[in-house]
mmCIF file of the N, C-alpha and C atoms, coordinates in Angstrom:
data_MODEL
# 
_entry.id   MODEL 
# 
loop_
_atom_site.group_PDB 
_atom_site.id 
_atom_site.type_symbol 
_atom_site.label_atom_id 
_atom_site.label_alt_id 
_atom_site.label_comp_id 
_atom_site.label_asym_id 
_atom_site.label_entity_id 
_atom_site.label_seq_id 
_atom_site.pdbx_PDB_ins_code 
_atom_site.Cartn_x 
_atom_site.Cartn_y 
_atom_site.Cartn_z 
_atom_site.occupancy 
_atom_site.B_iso_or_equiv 
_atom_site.pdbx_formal_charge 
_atom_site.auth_seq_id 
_atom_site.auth_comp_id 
_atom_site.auth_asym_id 
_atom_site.auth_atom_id 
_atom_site.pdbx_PDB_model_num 
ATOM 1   N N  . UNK A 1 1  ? 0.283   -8.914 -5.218  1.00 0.00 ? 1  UNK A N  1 
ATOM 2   C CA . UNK A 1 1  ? 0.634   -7.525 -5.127  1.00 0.00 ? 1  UNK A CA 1 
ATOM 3   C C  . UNK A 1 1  ? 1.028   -7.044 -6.525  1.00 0.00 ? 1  UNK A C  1 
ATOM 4   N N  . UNK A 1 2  ? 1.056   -6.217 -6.934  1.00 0.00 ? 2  UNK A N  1 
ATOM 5   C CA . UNK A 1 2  ? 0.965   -5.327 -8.601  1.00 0.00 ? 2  UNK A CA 1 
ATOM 6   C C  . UNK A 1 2  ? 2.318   -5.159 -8.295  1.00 0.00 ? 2  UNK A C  1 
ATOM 7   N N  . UNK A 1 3  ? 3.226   -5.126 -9.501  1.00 0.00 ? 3  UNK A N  1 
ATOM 8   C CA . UNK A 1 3  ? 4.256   -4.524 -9.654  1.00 0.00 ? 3  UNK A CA 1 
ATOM 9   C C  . UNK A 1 3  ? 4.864   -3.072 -9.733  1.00 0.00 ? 3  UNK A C  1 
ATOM 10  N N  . UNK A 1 4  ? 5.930   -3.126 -9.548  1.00 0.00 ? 4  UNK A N  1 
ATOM 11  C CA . UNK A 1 4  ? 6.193   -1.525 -9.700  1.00 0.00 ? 4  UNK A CA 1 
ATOM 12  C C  . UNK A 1 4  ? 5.605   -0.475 -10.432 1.00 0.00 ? 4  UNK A C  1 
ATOM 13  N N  . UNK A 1 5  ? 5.331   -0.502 -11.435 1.00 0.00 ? 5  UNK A N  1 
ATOM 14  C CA . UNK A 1 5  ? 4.790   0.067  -12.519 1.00 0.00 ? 5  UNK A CA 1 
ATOM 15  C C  . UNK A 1 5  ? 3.321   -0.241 -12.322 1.00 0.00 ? 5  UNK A C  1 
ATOM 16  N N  . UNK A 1 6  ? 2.973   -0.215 -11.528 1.00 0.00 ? 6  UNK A N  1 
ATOM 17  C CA . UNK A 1 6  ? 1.419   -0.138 -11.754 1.00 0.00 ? 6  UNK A CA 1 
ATOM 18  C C  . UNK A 1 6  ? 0.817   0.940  -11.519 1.00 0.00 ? 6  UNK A C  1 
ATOM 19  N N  . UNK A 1 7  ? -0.296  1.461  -11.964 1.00 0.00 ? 7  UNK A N  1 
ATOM 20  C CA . UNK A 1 7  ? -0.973  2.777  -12.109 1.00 0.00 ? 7  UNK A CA 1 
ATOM 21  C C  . UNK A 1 7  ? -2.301  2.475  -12.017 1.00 0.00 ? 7  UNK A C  1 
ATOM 22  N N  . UNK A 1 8  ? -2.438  3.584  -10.576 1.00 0.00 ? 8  UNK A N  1 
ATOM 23  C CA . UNK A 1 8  ? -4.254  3.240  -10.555 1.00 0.00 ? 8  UNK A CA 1 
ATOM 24  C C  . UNK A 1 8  ? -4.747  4.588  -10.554 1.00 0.00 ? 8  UNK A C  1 
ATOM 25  N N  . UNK A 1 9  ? -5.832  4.412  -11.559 1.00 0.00 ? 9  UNK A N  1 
ATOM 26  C CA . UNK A 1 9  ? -6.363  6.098  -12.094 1.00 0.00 ? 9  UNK A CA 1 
ATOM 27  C C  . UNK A 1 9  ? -7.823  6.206  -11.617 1.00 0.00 ? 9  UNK A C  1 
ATOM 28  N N  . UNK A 1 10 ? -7.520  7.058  -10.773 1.00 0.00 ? 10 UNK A N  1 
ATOM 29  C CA . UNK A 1 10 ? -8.972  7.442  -9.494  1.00 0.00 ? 10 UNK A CA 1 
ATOM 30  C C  . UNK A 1 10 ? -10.151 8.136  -10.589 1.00 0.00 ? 10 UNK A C  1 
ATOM 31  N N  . UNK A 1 11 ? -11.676 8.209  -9.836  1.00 0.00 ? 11 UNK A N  1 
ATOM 32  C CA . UNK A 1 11 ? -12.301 8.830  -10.439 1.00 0.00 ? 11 UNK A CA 1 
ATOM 33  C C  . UNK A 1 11 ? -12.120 9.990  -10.935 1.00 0.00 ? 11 UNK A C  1 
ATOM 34  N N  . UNK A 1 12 ? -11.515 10.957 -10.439 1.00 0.00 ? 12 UNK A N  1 
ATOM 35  C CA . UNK A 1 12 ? -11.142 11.924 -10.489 1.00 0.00 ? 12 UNK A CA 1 
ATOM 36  C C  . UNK A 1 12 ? -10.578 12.681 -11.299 1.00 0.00 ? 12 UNK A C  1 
ATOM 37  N N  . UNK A 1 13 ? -9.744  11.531 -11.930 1.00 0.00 ? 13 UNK A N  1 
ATOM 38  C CA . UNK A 1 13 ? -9.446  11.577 -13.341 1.00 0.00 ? 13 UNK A CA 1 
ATOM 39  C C  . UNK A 1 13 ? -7.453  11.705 -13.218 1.00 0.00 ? 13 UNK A C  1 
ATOM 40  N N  . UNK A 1 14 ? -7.138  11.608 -12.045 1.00 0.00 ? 14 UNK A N  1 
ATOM 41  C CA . UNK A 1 14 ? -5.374  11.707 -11.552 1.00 0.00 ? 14 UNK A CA 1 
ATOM 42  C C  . UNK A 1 14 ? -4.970  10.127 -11.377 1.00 0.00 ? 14 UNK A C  1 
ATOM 43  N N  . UNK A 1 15 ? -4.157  10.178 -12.030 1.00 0.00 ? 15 UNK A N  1 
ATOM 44  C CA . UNK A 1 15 ? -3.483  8.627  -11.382 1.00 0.00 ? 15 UNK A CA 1 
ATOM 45  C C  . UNK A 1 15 ? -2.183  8.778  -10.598 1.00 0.00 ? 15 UNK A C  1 
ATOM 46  N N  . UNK A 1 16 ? -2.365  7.776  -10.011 1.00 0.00 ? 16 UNK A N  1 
ATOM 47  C CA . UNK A 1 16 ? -1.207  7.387  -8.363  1.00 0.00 ? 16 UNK A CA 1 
ATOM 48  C C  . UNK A 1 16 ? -0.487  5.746  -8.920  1.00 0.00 ? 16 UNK A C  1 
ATOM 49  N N  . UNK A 1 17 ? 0.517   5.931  -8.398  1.00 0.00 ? 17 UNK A N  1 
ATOM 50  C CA . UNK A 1 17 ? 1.268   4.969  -8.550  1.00 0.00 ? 17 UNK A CA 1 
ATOM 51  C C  . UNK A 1 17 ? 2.027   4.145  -7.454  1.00 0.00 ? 17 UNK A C  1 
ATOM 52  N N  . UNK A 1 18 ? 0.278   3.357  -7.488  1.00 0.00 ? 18 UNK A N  1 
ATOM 53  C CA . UNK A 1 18 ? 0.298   2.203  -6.343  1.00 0.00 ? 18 UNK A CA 1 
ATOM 54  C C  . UNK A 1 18 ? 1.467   1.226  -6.589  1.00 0.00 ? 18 UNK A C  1 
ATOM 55  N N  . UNK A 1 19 ? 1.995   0.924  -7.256  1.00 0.00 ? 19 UNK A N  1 
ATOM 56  C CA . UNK A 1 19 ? 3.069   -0.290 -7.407  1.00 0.00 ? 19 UNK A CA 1 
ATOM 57  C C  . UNK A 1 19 ? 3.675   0.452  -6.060  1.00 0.00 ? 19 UNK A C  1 
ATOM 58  N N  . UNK A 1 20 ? 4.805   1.385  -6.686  1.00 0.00 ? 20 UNK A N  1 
ATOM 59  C CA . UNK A 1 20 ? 5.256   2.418  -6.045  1.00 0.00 ? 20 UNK A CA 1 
ATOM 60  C C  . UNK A 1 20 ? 5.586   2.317  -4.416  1.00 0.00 ? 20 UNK A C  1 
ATOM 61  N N  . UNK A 1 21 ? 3.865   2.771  -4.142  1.00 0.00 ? 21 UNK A N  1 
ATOM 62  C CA . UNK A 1 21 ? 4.102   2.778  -2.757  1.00 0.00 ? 21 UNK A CA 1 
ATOM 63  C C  . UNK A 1 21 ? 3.755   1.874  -1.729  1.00 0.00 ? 21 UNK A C  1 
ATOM 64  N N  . UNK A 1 22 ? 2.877   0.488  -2.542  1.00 0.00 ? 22 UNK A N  1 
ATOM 65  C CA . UNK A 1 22 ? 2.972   -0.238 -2.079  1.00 0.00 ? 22 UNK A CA 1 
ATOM 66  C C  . UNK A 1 22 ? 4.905   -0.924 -1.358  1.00 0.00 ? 22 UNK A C  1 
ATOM 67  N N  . UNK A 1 23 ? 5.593   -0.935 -2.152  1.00 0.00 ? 23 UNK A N  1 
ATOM 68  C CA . UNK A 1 23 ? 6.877   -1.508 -2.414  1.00 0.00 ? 23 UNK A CA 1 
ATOM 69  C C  . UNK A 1 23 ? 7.382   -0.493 -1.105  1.00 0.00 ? 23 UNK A C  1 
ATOM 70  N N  . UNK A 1 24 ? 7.471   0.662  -1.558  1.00 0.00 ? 24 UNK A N  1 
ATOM 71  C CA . UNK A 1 24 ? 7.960   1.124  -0.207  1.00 0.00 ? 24 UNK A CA 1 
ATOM 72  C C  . UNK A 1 24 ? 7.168   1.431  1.364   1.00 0.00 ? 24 UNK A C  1 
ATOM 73  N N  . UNK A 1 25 ? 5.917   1.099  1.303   1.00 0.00 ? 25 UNK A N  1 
ATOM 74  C CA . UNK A 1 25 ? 5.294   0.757  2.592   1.00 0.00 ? 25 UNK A CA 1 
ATOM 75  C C  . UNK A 1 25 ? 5.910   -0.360 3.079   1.00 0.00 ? 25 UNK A C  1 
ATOM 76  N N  . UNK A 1 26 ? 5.772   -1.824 2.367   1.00 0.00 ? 26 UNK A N  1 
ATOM 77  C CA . UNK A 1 26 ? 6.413   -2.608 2.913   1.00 0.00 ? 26 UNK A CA 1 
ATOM 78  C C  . UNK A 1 26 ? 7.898   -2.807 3.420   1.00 0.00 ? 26 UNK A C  1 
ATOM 79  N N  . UNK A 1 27 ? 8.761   -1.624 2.617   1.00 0.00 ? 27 UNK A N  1 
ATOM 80  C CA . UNK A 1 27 ? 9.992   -1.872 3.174   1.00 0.00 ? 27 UNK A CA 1 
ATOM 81  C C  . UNK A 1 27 ? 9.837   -1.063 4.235   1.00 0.00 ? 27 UNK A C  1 
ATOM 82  N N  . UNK A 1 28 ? 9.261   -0.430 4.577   1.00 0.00 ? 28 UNK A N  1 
ATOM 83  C CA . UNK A 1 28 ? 8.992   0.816  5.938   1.00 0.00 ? 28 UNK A CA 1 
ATOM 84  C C  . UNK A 1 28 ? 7.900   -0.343 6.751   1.00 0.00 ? 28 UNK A C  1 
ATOM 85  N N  . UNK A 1 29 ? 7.329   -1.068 6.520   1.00 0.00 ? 29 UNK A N  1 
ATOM 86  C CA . UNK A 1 29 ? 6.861   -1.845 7.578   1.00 0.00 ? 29 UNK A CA 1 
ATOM 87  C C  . UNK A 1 29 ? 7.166   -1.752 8.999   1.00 0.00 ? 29 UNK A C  1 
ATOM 88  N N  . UNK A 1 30 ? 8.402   -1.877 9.177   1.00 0.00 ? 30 UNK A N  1 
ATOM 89  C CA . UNK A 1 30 ? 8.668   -2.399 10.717  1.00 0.00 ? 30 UNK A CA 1 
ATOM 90  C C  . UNK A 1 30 ? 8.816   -0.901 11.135  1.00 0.00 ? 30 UNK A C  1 
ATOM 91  N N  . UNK A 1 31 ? 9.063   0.160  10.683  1.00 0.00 ? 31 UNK A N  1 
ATOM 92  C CA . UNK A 1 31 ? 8.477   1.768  11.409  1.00 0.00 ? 31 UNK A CA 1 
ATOM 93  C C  . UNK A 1 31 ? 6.738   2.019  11.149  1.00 0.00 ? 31 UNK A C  1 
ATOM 94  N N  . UNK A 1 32 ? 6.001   1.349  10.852  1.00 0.00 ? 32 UNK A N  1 
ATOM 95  C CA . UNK A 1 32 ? 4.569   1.329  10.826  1.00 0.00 ? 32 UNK A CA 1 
ATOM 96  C C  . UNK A 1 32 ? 4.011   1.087  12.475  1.00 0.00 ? 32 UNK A C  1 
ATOM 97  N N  . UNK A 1 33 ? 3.366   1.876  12.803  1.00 0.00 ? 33 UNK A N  1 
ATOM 98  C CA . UNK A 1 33 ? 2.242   1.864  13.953  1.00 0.00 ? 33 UNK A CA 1 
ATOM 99  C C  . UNK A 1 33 ? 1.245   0.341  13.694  1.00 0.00 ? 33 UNK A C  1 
ATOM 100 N N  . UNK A 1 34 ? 0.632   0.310  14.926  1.00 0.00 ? 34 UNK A N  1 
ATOM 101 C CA . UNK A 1 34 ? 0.167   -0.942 14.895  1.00 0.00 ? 34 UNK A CA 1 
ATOM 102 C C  . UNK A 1 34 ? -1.461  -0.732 14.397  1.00 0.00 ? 34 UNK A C  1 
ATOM 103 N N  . UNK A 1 35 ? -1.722  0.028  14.130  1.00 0.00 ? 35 UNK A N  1 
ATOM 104 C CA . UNK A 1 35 ? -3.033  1.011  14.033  1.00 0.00 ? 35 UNK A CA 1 
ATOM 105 C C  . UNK A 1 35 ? -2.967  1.315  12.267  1.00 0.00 ? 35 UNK A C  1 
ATOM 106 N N  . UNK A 1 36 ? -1.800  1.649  11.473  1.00 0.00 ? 36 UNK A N  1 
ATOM 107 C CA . UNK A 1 36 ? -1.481  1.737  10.190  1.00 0.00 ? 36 UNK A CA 1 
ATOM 108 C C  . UNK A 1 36 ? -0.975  0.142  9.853   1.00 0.00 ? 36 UNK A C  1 
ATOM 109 N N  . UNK A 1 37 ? -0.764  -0.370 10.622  1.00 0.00 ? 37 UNK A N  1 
ATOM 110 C CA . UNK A 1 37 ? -0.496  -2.134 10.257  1.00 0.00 ? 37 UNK A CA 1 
ATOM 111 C C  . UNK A 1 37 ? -2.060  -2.588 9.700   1.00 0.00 ? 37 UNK A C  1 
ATOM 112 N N  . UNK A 1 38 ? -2.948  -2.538 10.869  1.00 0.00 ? 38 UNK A N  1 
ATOM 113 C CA . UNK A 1 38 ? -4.439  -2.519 11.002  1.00 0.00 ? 38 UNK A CA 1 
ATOM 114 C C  . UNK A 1 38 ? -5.138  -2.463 9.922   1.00 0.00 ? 38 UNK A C  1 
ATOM 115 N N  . UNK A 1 39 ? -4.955  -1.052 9.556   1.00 0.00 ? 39 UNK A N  1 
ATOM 116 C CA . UNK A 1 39 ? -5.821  -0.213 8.443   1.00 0.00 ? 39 UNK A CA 1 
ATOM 117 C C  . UNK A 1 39 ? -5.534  -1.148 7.005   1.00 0.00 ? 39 UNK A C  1 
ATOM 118 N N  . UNK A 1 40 ? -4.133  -1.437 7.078   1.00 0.00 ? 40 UNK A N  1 
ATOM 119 C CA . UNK A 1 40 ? -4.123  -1.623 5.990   1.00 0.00 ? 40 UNK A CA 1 
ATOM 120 C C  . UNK A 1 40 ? -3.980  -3.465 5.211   1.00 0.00 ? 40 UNK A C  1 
ATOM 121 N N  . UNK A 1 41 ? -3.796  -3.898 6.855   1.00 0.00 ? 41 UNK A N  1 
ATOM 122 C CA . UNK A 1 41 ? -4.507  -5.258 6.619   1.00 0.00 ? 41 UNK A CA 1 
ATOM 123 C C  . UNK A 1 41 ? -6.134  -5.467 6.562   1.00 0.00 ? 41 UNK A C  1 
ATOM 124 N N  . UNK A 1 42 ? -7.026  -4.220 7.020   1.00 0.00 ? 42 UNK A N  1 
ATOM 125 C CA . UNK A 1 42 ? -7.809  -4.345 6.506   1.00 0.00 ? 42 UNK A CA 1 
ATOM 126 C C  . UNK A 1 42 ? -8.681  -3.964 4.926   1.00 0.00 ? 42 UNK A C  1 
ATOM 127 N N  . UNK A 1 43 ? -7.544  -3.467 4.083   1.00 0.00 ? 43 UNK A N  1 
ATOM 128 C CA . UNK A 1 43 ? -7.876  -3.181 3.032   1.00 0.00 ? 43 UNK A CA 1 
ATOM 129 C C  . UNK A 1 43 ? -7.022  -4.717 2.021   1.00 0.00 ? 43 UNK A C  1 
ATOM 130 N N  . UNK A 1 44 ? -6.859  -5.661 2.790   1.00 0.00 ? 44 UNK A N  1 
ATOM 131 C CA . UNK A 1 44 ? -6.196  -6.738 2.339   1.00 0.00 ? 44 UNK A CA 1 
ATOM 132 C C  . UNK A 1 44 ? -4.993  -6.722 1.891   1.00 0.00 ? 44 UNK A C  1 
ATOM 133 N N  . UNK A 1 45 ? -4.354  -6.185 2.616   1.00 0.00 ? 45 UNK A N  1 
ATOM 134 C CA . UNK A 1 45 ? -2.512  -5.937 1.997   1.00 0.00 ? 45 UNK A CA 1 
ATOM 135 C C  . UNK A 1 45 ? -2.150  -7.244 3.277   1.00 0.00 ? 45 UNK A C  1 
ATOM 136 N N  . UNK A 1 46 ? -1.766  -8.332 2.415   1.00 0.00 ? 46 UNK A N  1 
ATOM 137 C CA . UNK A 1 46 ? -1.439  -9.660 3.898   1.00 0.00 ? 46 UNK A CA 1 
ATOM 138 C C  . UNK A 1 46 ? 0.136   -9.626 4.795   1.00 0.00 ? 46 UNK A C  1 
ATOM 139 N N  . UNK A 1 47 ? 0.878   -8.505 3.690   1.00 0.00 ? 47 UNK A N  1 
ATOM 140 C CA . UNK A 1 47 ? 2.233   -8.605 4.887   1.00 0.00 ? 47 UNK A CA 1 
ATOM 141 C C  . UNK A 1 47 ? 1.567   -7.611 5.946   1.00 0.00 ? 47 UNK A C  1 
ATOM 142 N N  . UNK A 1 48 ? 0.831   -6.849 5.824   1.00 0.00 ? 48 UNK A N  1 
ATOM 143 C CA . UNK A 1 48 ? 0.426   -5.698 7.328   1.00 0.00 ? 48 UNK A CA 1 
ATOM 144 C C  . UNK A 1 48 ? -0.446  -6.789 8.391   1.00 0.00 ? 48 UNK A C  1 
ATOM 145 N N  . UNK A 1 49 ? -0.525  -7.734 8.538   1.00 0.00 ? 49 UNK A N  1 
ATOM 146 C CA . UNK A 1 49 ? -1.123  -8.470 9.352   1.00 0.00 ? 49 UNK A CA 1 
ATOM 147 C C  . UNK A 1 49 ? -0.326  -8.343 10.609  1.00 0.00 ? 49 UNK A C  1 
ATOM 148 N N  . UNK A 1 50 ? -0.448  -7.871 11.844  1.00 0.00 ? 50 UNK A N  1 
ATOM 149 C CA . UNK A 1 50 ? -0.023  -7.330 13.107  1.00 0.00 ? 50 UNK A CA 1 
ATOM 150 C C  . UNK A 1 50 ? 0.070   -8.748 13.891  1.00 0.00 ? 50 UNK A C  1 
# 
C-alpha cells in the first residue's frame, strides 16, 4: 500500500491523493457495505476482502 503522501496524477492532468484515502478507507472499513468491500477488493486493495 503507498504511503501517505502519495500522489496519483490522472490523465487529465489533476492529481488525487491516494495515500490519503486509501488510509482513511481502511480506517472506515468496518462502516463499508459489503458491495464497496467487493469493488474494491476487486481493484486489489487485500484488507477489503469480505
Amino acid at each position: 500500500m503507498p504511503g501517505l503522501s502519495h500522489v496519483e496524477h490522472l490523465p487529465d492532468g489533476t492529481a488525487r491523493r491516494a495515500g490519503v484515502w486509501l488510509a482513511t478507507s481502511a480506517s472506515a472499513a468496518t462502516d463499508s457495505t459489503p458491495a464497496q468491500l467487493e469493488a474494491l477488493a476487486g481493484v486489489g486493495i487485500d484488507w477489503a476482502r469480505p
